[in-house]
C-alpha positions as CSV (number, residue, x, y, z in Angstrom):
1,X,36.7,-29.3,-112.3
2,X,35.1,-26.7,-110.0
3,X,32.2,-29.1,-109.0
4,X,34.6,-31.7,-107.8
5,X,36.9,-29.1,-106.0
6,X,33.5,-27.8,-104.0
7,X,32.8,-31.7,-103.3
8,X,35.7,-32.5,-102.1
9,X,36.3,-28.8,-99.7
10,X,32.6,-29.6,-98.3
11,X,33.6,-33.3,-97.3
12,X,37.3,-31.8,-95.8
13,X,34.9,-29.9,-93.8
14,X,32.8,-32.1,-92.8
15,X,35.5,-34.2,-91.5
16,X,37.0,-31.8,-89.1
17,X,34.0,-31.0,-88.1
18,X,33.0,-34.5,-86.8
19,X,36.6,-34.9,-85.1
20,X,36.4,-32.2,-83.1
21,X,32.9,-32.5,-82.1
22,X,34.3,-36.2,-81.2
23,X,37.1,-34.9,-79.2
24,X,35.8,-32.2,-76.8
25,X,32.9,-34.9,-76.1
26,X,35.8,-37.1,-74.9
27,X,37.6,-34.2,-72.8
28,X,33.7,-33.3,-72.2
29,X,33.6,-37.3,-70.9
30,X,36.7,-37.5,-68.8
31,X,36.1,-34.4,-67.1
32,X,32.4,-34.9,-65.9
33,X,33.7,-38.5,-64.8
34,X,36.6,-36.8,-62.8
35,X,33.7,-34.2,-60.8
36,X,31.4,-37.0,-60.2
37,X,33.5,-39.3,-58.8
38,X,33.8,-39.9,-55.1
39,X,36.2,-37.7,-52.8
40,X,38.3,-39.7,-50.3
41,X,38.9,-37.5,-47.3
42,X,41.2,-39.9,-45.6
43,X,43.4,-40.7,-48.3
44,X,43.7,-36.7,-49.0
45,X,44.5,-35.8,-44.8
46,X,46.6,-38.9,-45.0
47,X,49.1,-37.2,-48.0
48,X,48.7,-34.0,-45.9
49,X,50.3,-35.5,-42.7
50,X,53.0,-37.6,-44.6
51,X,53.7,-34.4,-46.2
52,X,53.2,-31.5,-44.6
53,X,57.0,-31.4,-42.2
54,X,58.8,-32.3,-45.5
55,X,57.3,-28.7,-46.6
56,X,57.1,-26.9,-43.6
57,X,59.4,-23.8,-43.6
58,X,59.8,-22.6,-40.5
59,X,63.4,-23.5,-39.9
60,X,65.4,-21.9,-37.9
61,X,69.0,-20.2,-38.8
62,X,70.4,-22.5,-36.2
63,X,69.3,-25.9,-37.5
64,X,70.5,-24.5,-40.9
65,X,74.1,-23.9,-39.4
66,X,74.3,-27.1,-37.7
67,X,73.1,-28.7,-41.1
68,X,75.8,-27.3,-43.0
69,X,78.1,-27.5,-40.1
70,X,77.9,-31.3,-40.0
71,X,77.9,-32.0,-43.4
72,X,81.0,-29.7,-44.0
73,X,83.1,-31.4,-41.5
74,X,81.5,-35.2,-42.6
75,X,83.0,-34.0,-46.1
76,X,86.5,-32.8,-45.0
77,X,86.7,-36.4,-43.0
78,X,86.2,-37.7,-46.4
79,X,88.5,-35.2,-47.6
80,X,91.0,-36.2,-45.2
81,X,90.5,-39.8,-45.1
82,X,91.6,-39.5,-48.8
83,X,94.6,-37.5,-48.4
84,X,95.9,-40.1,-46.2
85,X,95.6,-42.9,-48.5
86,X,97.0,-40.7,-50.9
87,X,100.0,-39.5,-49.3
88,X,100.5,-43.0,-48.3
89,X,100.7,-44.1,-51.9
90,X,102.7,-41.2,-53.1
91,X,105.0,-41.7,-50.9
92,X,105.2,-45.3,-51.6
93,X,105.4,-44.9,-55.5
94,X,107.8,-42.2,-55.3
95,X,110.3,-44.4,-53.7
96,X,109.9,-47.3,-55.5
97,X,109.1,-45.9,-59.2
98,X,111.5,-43.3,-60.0
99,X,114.2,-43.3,-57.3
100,X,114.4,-47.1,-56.9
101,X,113.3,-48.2,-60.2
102,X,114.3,-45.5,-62.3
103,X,118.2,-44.9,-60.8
104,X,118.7,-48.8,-61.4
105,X,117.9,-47.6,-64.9
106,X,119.5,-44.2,-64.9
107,X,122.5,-46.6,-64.5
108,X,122.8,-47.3,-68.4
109,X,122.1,-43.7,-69.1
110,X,125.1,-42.3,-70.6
111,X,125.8,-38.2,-71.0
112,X,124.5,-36.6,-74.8
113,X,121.7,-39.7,-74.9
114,X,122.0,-43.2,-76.6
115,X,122.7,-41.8,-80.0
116,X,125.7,-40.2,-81.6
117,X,125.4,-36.7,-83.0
118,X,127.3,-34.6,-85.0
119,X,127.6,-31.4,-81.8
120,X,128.5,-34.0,-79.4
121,X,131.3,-35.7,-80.9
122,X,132.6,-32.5,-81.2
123,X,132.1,-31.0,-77.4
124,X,135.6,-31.6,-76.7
125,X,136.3,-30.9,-72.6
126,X,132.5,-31.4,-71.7
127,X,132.1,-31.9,-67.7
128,X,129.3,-33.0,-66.9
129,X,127.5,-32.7,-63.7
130,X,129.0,-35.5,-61.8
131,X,132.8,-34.0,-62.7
132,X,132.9,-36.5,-65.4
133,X,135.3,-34.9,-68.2
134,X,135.0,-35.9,-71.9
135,X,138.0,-34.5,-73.6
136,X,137.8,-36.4,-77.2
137,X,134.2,-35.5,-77.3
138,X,131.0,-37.5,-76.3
139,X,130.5,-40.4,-77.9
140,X,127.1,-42.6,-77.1
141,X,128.5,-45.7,-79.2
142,X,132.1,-47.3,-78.9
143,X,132.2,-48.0,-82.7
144,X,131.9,-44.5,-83.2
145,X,134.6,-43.4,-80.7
146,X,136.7,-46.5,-82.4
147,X,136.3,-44.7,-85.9
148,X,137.4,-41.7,-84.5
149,X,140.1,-42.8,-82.9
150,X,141.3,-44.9,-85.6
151,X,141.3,-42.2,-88.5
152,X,143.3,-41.3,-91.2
153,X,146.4,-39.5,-90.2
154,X,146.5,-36.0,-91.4
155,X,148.4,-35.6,-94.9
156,X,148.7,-32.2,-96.2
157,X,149.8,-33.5,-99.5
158,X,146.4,-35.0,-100.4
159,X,144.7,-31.8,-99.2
160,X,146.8,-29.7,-101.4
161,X,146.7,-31.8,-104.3
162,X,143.0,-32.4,-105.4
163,X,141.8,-31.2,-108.2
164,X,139.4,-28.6,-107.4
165,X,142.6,-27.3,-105.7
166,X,144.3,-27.3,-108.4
167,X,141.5,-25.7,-110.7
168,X,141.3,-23.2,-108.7
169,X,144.5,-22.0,-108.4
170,X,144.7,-22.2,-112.5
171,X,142.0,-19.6,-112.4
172,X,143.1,-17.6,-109.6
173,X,146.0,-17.2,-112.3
174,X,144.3,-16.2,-115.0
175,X,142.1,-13.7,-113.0
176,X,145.9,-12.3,-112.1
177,X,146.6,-11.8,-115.5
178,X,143.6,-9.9,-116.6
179,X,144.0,-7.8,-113.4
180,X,140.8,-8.9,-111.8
181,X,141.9,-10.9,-108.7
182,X,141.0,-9.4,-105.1
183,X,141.9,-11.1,-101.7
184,X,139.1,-12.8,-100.0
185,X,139.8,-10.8,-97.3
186,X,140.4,-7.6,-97.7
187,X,140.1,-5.1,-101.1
188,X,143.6,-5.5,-102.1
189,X,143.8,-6.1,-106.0
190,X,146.6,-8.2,-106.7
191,X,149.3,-7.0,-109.7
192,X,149.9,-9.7,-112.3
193,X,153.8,-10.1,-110.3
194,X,152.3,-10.2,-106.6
195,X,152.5,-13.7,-104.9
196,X,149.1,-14.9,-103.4
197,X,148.4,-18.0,-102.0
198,X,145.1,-20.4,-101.7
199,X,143.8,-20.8,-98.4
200,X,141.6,-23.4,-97.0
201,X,139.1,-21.7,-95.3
202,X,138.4,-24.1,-92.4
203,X,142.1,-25.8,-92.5
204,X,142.7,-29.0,-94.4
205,X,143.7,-30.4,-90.8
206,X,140.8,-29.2,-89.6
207,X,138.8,-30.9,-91.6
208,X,140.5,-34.3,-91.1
209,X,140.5,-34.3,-87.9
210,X,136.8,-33.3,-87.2
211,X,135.1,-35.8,-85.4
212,X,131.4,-34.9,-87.3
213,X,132.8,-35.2,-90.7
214,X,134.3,-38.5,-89.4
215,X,130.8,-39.7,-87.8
216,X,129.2,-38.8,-90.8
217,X,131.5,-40.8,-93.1
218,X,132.6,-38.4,-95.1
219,X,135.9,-37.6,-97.5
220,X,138.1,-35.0,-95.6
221,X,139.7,-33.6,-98.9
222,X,136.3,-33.4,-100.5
223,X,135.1,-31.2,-98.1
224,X,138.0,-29.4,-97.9
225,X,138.1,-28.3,-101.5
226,X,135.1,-27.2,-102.0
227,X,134.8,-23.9,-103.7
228,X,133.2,-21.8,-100.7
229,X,136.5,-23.4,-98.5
230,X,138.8,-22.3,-100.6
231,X,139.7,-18.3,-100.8
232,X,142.6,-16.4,-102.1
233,X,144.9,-14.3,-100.0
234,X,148.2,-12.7,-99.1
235,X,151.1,-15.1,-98.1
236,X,151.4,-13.4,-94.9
237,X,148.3,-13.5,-94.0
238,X,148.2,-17.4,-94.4
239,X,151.1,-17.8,-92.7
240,X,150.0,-16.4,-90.2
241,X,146.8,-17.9,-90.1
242,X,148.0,-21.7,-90.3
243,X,145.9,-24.2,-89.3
244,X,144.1,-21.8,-86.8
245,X,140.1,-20.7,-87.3
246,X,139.3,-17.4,-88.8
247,X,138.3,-16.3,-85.2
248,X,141.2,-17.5,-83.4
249,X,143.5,-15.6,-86.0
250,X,142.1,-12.7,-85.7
251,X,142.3,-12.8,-81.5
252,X,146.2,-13.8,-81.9
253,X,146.7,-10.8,-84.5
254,X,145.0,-8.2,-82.2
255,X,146.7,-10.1,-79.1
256,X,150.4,-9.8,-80.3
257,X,149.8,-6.3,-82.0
258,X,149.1,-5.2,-78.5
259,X,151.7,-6.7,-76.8
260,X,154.3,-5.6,-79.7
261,X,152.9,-1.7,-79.1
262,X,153.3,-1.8,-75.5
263,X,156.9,-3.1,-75.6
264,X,159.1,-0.4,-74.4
265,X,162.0,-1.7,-76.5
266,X,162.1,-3.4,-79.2
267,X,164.5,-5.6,-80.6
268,X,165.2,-5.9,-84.6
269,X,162.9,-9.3,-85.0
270,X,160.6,-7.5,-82.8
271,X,160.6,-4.3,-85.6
272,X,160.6,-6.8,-88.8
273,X,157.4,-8.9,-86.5
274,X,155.8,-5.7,-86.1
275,X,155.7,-4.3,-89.3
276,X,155.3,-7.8,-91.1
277,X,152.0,-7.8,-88.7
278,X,150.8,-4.0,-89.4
279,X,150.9,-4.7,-93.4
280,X,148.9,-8.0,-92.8
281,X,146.3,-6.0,-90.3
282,X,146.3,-2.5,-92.6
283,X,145.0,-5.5,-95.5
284,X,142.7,-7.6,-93.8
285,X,139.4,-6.3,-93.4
286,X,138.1,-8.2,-90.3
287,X,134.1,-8.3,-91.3
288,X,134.4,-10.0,-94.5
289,X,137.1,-12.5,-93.1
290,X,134.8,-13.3,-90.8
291,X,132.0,-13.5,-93.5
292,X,134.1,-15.8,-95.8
293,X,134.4,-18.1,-92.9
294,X,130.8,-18.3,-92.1
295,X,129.8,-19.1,-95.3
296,X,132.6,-21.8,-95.6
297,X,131.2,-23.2,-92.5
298,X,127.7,-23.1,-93.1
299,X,128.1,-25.1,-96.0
300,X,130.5,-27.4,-95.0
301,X,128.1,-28.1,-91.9
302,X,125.4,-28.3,-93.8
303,X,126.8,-31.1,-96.2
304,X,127.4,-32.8,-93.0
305,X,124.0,-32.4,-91.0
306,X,122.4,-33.7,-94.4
307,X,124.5,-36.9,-94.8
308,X,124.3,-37.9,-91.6
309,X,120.4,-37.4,-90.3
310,X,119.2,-38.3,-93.4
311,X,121.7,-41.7,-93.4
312,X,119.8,-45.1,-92.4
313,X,122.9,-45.4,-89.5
314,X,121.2,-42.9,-88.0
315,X,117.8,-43.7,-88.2
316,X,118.7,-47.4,-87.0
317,X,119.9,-46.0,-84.5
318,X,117.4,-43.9,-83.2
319,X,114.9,-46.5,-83.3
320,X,116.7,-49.5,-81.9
321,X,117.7,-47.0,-79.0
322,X,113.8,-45.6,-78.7
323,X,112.6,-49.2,-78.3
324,X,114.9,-50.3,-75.8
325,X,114.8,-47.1,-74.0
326,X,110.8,-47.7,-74.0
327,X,111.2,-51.8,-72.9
328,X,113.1,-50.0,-69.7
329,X,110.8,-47.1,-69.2
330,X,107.7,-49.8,-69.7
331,X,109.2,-52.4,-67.2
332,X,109.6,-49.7,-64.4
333,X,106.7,-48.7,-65.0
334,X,105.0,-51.5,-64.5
335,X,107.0,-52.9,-61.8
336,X,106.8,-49.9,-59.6
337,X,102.9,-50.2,-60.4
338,X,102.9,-54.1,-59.1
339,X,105.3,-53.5,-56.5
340,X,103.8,-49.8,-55.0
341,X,100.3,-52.4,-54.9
342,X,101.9,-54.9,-53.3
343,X,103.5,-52.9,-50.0
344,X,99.8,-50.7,-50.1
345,X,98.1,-54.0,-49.6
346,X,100.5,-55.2,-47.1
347,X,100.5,-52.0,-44.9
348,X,96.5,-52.3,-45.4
349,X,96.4,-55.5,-43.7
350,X,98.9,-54.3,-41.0
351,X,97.1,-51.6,-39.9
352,X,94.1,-53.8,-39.9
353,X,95.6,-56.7,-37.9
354,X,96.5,-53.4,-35.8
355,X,93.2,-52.2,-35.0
356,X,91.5,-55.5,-35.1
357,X,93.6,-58.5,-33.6
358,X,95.0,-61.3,-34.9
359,X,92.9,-64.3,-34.4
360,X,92.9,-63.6,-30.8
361,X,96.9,-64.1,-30.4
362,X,99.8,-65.6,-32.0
363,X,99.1,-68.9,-30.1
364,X,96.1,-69.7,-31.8
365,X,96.0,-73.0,-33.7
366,X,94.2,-70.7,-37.0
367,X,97.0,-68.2,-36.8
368,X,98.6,-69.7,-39.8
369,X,95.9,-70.3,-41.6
370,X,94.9,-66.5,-41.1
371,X,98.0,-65.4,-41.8
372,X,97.8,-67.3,-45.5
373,X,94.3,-66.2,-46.0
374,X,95.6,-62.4,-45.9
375,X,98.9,-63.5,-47.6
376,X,96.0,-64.7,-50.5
377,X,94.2,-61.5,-49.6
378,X,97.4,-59.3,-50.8
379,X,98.3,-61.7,-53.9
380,X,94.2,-61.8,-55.3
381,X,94.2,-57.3,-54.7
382,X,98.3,-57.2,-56.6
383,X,96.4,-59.4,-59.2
384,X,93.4,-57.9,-60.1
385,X,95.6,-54.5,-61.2
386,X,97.1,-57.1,-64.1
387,X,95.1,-54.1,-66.0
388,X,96.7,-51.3,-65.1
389,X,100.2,-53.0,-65.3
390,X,99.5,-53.4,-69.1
391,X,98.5,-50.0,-69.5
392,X,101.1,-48.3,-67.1
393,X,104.1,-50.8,-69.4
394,X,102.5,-49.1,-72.5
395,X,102.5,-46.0,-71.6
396,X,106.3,-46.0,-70.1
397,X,107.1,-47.3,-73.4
398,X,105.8,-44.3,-75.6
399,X,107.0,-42.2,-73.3
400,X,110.5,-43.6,-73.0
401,X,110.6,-43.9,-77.0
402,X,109.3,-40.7,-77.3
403,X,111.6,-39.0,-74.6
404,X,114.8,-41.1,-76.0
405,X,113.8,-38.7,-79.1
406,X,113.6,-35.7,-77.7
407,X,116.8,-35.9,-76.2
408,X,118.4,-36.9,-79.5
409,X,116.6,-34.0,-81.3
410,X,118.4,-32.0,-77.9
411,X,121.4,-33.2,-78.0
412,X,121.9,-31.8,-81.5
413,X,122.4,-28.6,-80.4
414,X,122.9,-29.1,-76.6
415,X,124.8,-31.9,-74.9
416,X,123.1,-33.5,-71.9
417,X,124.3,-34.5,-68.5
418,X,123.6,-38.2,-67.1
419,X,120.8,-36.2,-64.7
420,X,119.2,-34.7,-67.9
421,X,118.2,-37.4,-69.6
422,X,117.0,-38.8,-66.6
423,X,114.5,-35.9,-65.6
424,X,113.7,-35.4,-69.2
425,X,112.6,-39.0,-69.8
426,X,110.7,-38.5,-66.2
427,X,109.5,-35.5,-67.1
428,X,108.3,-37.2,-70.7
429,X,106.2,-39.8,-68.9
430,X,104.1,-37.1,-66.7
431,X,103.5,-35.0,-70.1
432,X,102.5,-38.3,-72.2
433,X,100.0,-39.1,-69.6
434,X,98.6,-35.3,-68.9
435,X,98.6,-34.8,-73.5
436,X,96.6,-38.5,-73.6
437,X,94.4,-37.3,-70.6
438,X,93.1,-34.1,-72.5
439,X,93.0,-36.1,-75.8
440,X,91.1,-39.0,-74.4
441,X,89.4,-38.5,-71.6
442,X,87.6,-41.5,-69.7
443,X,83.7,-42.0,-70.2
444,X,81.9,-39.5,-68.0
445,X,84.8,-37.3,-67.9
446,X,84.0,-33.4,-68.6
447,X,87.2,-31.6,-70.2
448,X,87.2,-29.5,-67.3
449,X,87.9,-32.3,-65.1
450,X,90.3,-33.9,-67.3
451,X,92.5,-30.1,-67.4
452,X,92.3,-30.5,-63.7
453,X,93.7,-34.2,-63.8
454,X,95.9,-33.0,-66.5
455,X,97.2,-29.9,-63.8
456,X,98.1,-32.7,-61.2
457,X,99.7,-34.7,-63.4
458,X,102.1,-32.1,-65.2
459,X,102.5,-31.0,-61.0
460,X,103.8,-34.2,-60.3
461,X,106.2,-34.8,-63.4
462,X,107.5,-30.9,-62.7
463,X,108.2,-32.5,-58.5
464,X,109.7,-35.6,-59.6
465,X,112.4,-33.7,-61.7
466,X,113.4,-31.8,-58.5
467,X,113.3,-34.5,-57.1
468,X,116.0,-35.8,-59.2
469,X,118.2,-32.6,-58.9
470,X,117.8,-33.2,-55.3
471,X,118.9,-36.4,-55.4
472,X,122.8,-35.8,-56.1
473,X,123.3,-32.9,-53.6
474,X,121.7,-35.2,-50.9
475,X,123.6,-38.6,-52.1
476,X,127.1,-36.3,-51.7
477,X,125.5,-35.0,-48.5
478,X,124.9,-38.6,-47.0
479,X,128.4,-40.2,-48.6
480,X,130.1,-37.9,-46.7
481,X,129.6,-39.6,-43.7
482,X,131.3,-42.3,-43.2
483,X,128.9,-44.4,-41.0
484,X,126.2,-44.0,-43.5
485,X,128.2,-44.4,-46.7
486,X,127.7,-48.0,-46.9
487,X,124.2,-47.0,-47.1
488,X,124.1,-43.9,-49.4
489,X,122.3,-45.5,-52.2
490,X,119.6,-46.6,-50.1
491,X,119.1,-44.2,-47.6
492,X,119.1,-41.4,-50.7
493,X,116.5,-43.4,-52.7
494,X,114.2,-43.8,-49.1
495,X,114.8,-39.5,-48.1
496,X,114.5,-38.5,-51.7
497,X,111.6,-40.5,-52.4
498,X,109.6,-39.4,-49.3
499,X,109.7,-36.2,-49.5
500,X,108.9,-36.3,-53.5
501,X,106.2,-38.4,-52.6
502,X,104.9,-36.0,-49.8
503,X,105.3,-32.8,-52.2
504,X,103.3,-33.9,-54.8
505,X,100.9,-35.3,-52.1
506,X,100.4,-31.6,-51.0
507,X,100.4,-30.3,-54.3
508,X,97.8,-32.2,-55.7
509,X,95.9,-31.4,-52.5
510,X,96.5,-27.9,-52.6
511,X,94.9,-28.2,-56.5
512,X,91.7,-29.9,-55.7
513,X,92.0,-27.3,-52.4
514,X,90.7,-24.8,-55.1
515,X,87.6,-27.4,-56.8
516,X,86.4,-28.5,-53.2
517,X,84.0,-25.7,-52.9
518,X,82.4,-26.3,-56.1
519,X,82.6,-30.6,-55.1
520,X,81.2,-30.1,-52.1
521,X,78.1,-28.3,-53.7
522,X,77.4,-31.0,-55.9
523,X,78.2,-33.1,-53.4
524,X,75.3,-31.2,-51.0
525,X,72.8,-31.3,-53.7
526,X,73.6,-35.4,-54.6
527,X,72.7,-36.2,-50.9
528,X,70.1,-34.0,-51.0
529,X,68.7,-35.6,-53.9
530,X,69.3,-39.4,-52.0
531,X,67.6,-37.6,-49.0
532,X,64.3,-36.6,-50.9
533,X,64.2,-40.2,-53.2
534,X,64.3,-41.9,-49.9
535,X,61.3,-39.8,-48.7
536,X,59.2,-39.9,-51.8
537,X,59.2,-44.0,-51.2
538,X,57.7,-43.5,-47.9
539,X,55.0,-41.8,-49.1
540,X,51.5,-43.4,-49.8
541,X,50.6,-44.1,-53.3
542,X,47.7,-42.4,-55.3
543,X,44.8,-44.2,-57.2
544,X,43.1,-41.1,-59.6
545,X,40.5,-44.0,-61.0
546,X,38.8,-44.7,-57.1
C-alpha cells in the first residue's frame, strides 16, 4: 500500500510540475511577442490628440458656472414645461371627474349610506348639512321605513302578560316571603306585607316602538321580558318612572324636587307631591339605577346588533349596494379618464393650429380635410388610453365597493351627511390608489419613488375632499344671486373644479419641489454619461495584434 501511495504522490508531482512549467512559458511567449513587436508612433500621437482636451484640467471657475448655469435653467424649462401640462390636466380632471361626474352621482347619495343600520334608524331629529331634517330616523331603504311605519300598535297587555313576566313575579313572591327580596334600586328590603311592583327596565313601549328591534325583526315582548329587563321596585318609584328611561327619570326627579324646594308656598298636593317624591329619592340609590339600566341595555342591544349584522338581509344588502356603488364609482372613473383625454387632445391641437396656421387660412380647399385629419388625430390619442380606462373603471370599482363599506361599518356608530359619503368615497379612491401603489409598484420603480407617488396621491384625495366642503358654501354663495342662479350648478362645478385642480397642481409641485435637487443630480450625471458615450465613438480604434 505504501509503494503505490509513493507512485502515485511522485506522478501528482510530476504533473504540476509540467503545467506550470507549460504555463509561464506561455505568459513567457506572449510577453516577449508583446516587446518585440513594432511601435506605431502615429497611431499612439493620434489617441494623444483625440484625447488629450477631453482630459485637460485647466478649467476655469467661470466655464464651470456657466455649465451648471445653463443646464440648471435647461432643467427648470423642463421643469416648467411640465407643470404646465400638468396644471392643465388637473385642472381639466378636477372639473370633469369629481365635480361634474361625481355630483351627477352624489345625486343618488342619500344621508347614513345605502344600507340600513340599527343607530340610524334610531337618530330621530338628524339635520343634516343641507338643513334636511329626519325626524322618524334615517332610513336608506323604503321597505324598511314601511316596516317601521306599519308596526304593531303598542299593547301593554301582551307585555305584561308573558310568561317570564309572570315567572318572575311568582319568585319575586316567594323571595318576599322568606324575607330576601331587595329593590333593584336601592337597599330597601321589602317586608312580606310591602307592595312592590315589576318594572321593565327599558319600558315595554319602549321596546315596541324601537325602530332597531323593528329593523332587526325581532319580538318586542321577548326582549322585553328578559330577565336583565325586568327588576323589582317600589310602586312609587315606577309610577313615577312610567314609560320614561332610567336617565330621564332621574333628571325629572331632581328637576321637580328643585322646583317643589324653591316654592315659597306650598299648596296641600304640593306637600302630599313633595313628600311622596322625598321617600321615593331617600330609596333610590341613583348609581345602581343607573347600573341596572346599563346592563338591561347592553344586553338587549346586544341581542339586537347580533341578529341583525349577522342576518343574510344584511349582508345582501351590503353587497348588492357595494357593487352598484362600485359600477358608479368605476363609470366615472372611467368617463372622466376618456373625457379629461378628449378636451387635452383638443386644446393640444388648438394651441397648435394657434402657433402654427391652419392650412394657410380658412379658405383653403384642404381645410376640411385638415380639419378631419386632426378630428382623427384627437379620436386615434382618446383611443389608444382604452388601457387606462379599464384600469381607471377597476380601480373606481374597488374603491367605491370598498368605500360603500366603510361608510356602513361608520354609520353604525355615526350617521353621515349627503357630503360625507361623498368625500369619503372620494377620499377612498385616492387611498386605494396610494395602498396599491406601495403594494405594487411598477417595474423599475424603487419604493422610495413609489412613497413619493403614494405622498401626491394621498395630497390629492386630502384637496379633492375640500374641495367638496367647498363646494356647498360656494353653490349657496353663487344661488344667491339671482342673475347667476340659473347657472349655479354649472358655474360651481367649473370654480370648484379649477381651483381643486390648480391646488393639487401646486401641491404636487411643491412635493417633487423637495426631490428636484436629488433629480437633477442624476439627471447631470445621465447627460454626462450621454456626453462621454458620444465621445468615446469618436475616438480611433485600437489594434494590440499590429
Amino acid at each position: 500500500m505504501s509503494t503505490r501511495l509513493e507512485r502515485f504522490q511522485k506522478r501528482k508531482k510530476l504533473q504540476g510540475s509540467i503545467t506550470m512549467v507549460e504555463t509561464n512559458k506561455s505568459i513567457q511567449d506572449a510577453a516577449d511577442k508583446f516587446l518585440n513587436s513594432d511601435f506605431d508612433e502615429n497611431k499612439v500621437n493620434a489617441t494623444f490628440n483625440a484625447t488629450k482636451e477631453f482630459y485637460d484640467m485647466n478649467i476655469s471657475q467661470v466655464e464651470i458656472d456657466t455649465f451648471l448655469s445653463e443646464f440648471k435653467e435647461k432643467f427648470n424649462d423642463q421643469m416648467f414645461n411640465k407643470l404646465v401640462n400638468d396644471c392643465k390636466k388637473d385642472i381639466i380632471n378636477s372639473i370633469v371627474t369629481p365635480f361634474g361626474l361625481g355630483k351627477v352621482v352624489a345625486a343618488y347619495d342619500k344621508a347614513g349610506g345605502n344600507v340600513d343600520t340599527i343607530h340610524n334608524v334610531r337618530n330621530k331629529d338628524f339635520i343634516d348639512s343641507d338643513g334636511t331634517v329626519y325626524k322618524d330616523g334615517v332610513y336608506a331603504t323604503d321597505t324598511a321605513k314601511e316596516n317601521y311605519d306599519n308596526r304593531k300598535e303598542y299593547n301593554s297587555k301582551d307585555y305584561h302578560t308573558h310568561k317570564n313576566y309572570k315567572k318572575t313575579n311568582k319568585q319575586a313572591k316567594e323571595d318576599k316571603v322568606n324575607g330576601i327580596l331587595t329593590d333593584a334600586f336601592g337597599d330597601k328590603q321589602f317586608k312580606q306585607n310591602e307592595t312592590t311592583n315589576l318594572d321593565h327596565t327599558i319600558s315595554a313601549k319602549e321596546v315596541s316602538e324601537d325602530s332597531g328591534r323593528i329593523l332587526a325583526d325581532l319580538d318586542g315582548t321577548t326582549l322585553a321580558n328578559e330577565s336583565s329587563n325586568l327588576n323589582i321596585t317600589t310602586p312609587e318609584f315606577n309610577n313615577f318612572k312610567k314609560a320614561k328611561t332610567m336617565q330621564q327619570t332621574i333628571v325629572d326627579l331632581d328637576k321637580e324636587l328643585k322646583t317643589l324646594n324653591n316654592k315659597s308656598a306650598l299648596t296641600e298636593n304640593d306637600k302630599v307631591r313633595l313628600k311622596k317624591l322625598k321617600k321615593i329619592d331617600a330609596e333610590l340609590d341613583r348609581e345602581k339605577a343607573l347600573n341596572a339600566d346599563q346592563k338591561a341595555r347592553k344586553e338587549y342591544n346586544q341581542k339586537i346588533n347580533k341578529e341583525y349584522y349577522t342576518s343574510a338581509k344584511f349582508a345582501k344588502n351590503v353587497t348588492v349596494k357595494g357593487l352598484d356603488e362600485g359600477a358608479k364609482m368605476g363609470t366615472q372613473q372611467a368617463l372622466g379618464l376618456i373625457i379629461t383625454e378628449f378636451f387635452t387632445a383638443v386644446f393640444d391641437e388648438i394651441i397648435d393650429i394657434y402657433k402654427n396656421g391652419f392650412s394657410n387660412g380658412f379658405d383653403n380647399d384642404k381645410f376640411f380635410t385638415i380639419l378631419k385629419e386632426r378630428l382623427k388625430k384627437i379620436s386615434i390619442r382618446v383611443s389608444e388610453k382604452w388601457k387606462d380606462v379599464a384600469i381607471a373603471f377597476k380601480d373606481g370599482f374597488i374603491s367605491g365597493f370598498i368605500s360603500n363599506l366603510v361608510t356602513t361599518v361608520i354609520n353604525m356608530f355615526v350617521t353621515t351627511g349627503k357630503r360625507v359619503v361623498r368625500i369619503i368615497r372620494e377620499g377612498i379612491f385616492s387611498l386605494f390608489r396610494a395602498v396599491r401603489l406601495l403594494l405594487f409598484p411598477p417595474e423599475n420603480m424603487t419604493y422610495e419613488e413609489a412613497m413619493h407617488e403614494a405622498k401626491k396621491l394621498l395630497a390629492t384625495g386630502l384637496i379633492v375632499s375640500l374641495g367638496v366642503i367647498a363646494e356647498e358654501y360656494i353653490d349657496l354663495l353663487i344661488k344667491g344671486t339671482a342673475v347667476l342662479e340659473p347657472f349655479a350648478d354649472i358655474l360651481t362645478s367649473v370654480f370648484v373644479g379649477a381651483i381643486t385642480g390648480l391646488s393639487i397642481t401646486m401641491v404636487v409641485y411643491y412635493i417633487d419641489k423637495k426631490k428636484n435637487d436629488k433629480d437633477m443630480f442624476n439627471h447631470l450625471v445621465e447627460d454626462t454619461n450621454k456626453k462621454f458615450a458620444q465621445f468615446e465613438n469618436t475616438l480611433p480604434s485600437f489594434n494590440y495584434n499590429s
